[in-house]
N, C-alpha and C positions, 0 to 999 in steps of 0.2 A: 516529564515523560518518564514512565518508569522502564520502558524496551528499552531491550537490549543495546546501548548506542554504539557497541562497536559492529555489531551485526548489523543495525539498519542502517549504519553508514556503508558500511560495505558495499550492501546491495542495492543502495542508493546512487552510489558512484557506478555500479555496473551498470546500472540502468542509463547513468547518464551516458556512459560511453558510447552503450548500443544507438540512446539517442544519436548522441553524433554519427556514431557509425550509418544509421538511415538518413542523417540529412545530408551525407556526403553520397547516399545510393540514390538520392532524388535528383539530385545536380548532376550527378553522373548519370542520369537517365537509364540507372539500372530496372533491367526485369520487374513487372510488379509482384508477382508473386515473390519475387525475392524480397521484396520492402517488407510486404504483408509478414511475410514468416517471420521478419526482425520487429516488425512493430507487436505480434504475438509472443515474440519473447521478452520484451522489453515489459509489454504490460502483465505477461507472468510475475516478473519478476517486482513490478509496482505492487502486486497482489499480495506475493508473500510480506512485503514491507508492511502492508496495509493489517496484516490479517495477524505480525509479531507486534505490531501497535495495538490494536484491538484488545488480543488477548492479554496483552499486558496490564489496558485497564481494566476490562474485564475481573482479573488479578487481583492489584492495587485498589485502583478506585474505588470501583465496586465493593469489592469486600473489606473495605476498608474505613466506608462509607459509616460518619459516625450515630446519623437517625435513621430510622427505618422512610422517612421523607428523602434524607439525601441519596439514599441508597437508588430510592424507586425512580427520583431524577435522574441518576447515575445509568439506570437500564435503560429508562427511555429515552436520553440520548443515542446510547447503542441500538436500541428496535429504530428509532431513528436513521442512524448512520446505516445499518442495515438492509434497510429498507431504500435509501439511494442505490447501496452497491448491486441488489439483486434485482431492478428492474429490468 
């Protein structure tokens, strides 16, 4: 992985917290709107993780890529992966 590791660990552990933070708002039978707005910020913040991974290989891999075949594997992975995230 060429991202950032001390950034996407960062944002990784924030996320994990918020996780916990919502499974202790379900057991506490908190408000659902209140969940909802933690689990939208949690997966905010899954996003930006996803999207400093991305561009990293985007980056690296990609352009990095040593045949004009590796390369074009290299993208189609990513239209690929892409293509999950934006259905």
């Amino acid at each position: 992985m060429q991202a950032d590791k001390k950034k996407v660990t960062r944002l990784l552990k924030t996320a994990r917290g918020q996780i916990d933070g919502i499974l202790r708002m379900v057991e506490e039978d908190r408000y659902c709107m209140d969940i909802s707005h933690q689990l939208m910020a949690a997966e905010a913040i899954l996003n930006k993780v996803n999207k400093e991974i991305l561009t990293a290989h985007l980056k690296c891999c990609v352009s990095h890529a040593e045949t004009e075949t590796e390369k074009e594997e290299k993208i189609d992975e990513l239209v690929s992966m892409l293509g999950k995230i934006l259905k």
